[in-house]
C-alpha positions in Angstrom: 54.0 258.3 77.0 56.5 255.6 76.0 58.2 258.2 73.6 58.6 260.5 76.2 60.1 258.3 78.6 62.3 256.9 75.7 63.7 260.3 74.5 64.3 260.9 78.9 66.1 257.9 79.3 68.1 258.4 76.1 68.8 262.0 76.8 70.4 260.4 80.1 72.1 258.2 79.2 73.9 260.2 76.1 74.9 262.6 78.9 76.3 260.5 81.5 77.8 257.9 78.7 78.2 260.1 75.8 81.7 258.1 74.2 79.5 254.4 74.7 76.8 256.5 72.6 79.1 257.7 70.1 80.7 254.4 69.5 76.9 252.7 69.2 76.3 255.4 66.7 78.8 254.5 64.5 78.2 251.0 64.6 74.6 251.6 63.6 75.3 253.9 61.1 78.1 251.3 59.6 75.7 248.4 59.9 72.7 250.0 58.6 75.0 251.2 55.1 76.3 247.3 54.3 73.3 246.5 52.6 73.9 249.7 50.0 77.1 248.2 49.2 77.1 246.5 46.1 80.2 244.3 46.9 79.0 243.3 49.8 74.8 242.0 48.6 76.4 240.6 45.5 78.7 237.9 47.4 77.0 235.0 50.1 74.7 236.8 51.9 73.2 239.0 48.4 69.9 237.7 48.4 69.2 238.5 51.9 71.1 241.9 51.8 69.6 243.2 48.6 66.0 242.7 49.6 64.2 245.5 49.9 63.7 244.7 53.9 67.2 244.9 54.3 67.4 248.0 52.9 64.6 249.3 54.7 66.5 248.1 58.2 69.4 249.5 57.2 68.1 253.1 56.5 66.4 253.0 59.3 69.5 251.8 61.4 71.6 254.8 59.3 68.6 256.8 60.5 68.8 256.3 64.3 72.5 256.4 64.1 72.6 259.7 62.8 69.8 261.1 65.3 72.1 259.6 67.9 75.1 261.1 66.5 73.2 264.6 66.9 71.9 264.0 70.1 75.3 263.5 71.6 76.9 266.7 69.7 73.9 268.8 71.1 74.2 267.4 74.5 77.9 267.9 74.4 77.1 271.4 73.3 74.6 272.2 76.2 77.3 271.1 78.6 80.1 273.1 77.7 77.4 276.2 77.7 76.4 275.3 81.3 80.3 275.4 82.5 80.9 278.6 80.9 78.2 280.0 82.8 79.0 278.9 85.8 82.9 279.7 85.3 83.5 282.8 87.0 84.4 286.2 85.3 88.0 286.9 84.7 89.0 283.2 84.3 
């Protein structure tokens, strides 16, 4: 029941907020890729970025940013389907 009021509220909200969504997908999918960057786990914070929990997090951050990212195009999608069928004929 949680999941399905989870996938509601975020089907809402990527509707009625949809460039807040898009800019909290990139972040996610930005912050979940540092730990793959070599540069990046091999200088101060490398032993907690190259654990394999960090990685882990950061898939799954890559993950969720990416099903965001699709939710938004497919809602955005939807929308401009709904207003062509309600645009009258000859416009």
């Amino acid at each position: 029941m949680w999941l399905l009021n989870a996938c509601t509220a975020l089907d809402y909200i990527t509707s009625e907020h949809p460039k807040a969504m898009s800019v909290l997908s990139a972040i996610l999918i930005t912050a979940g890729s540092l730990p793959a960057i070599p540069a990046i786990s091999a200088g101060a914070g490398g032993a907690v970025l190259a654990s394999g929990a960090a990685h882990a997090i950061g898939a799954i951050a890559v993950g969720l940013g990416q099903v965001l990212g699709a939710s938004i195009k497919n809602s955005q999608a939807q929308l401009q389907t709904q207003e062509q069928a309600q645009a009258p004929a000859g416009h």
